[in-house]
C-alpha positions in Angstrom: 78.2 42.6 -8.8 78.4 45.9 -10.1 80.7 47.5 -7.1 83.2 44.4 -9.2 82.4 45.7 -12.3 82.5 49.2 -11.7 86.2 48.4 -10.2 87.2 46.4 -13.2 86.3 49.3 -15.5 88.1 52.1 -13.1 91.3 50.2 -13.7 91.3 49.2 -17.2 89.9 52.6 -18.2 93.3 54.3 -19.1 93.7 56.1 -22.3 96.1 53.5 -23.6 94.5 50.7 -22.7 91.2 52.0 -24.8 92.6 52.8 -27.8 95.0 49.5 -27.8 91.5 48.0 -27.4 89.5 50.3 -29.3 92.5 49.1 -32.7 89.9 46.1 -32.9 88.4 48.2 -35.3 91.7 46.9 -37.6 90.5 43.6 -37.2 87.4 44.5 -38.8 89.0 46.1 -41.6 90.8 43.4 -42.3 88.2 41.0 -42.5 86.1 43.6 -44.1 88.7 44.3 -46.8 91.0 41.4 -47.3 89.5 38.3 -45.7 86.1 38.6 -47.0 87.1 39.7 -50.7 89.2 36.5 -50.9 86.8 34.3 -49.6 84.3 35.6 -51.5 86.5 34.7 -54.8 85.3 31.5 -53.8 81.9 32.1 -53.5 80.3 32.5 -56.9 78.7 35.5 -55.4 76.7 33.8 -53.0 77.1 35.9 -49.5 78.8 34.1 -46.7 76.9 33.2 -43.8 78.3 36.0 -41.1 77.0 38.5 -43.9 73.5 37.5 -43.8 71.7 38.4 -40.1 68.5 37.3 -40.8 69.7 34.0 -40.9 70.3 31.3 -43.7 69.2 27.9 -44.4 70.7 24.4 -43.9 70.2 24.0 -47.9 71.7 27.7 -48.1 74.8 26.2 -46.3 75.3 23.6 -48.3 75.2 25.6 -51.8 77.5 28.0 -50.2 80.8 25.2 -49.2 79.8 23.5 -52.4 80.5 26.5 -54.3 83.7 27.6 -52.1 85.6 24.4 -53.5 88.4 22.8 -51.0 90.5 26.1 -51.6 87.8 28.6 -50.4 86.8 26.5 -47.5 90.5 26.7 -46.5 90.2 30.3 -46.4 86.9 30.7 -44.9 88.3 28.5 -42.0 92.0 29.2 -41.7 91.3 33.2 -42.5 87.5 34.6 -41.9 86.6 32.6 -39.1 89.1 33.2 -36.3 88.6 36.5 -36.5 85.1 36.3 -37.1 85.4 34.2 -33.7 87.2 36.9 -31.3 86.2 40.2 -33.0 82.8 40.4 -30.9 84.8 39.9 -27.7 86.7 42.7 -28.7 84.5 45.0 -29.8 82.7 44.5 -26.3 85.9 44.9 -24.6 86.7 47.6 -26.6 83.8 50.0 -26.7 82.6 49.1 -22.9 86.0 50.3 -22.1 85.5 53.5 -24.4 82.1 54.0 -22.8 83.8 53.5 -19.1 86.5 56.1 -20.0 84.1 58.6 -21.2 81.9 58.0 -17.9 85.1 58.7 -15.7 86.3 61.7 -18.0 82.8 63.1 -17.4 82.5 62.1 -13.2 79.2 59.6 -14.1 81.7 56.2 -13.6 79.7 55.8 -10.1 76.1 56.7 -11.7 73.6 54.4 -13.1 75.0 54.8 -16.3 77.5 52.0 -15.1 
């Protein structure tokens, strides 16, 4: 499993390829600075549920689309969740690859740091 891995990472590791990946970081930004903001119109002030990590609860939930209305639910689904859906792929992607380019740059690809 990790001789496949290892081979994955020595051909995806090109400098292009991680910083095309490594852009994800735009993705954040933009639901960091315009997706979130216009949800959050919506919201009353309440947080929305990917900004809470220590959970939420099922009456929590409810307040929060109540208070969103039809239109903030729109943009909650249409806008904040798809890329709330692929961004941790991509950050995994992206910074495994950043990690495996920096292990090749510094001859460690083939250490245990893989």
């Amino acid at each position: 499993m990790h001789g496949k891995i290892r081979e994955i990472i020595e051909r995806n590791v090109s400098g292009k390829k991680v910083l095309l990946l490594f852009f994800t970081n735009l993705l954040y930004s933009n639901m960091l600075w315009i997706t979130n903001p216009k949800t959050m119109f919506f919201s009353n002030e309440l947080k929305l549920l990917d900004m809470m990590p220590l959970g939420y609860s099922p009456e929590y939930i409810k307040k929060l689309f109540e208070t969103l209305g039809e239109q903030g639910r729109q943009i909650y689904l249409t806008m904040q969740l798809p890329g709330d859906m692929i961004y941790p792929f991509l950050f995994g992607v992206g910074y495994g690859l950043l990690m495996g380019y920096f292990l090749k740059k510094l001859n460690k690809l083939n250490s245990l740091f893989i």
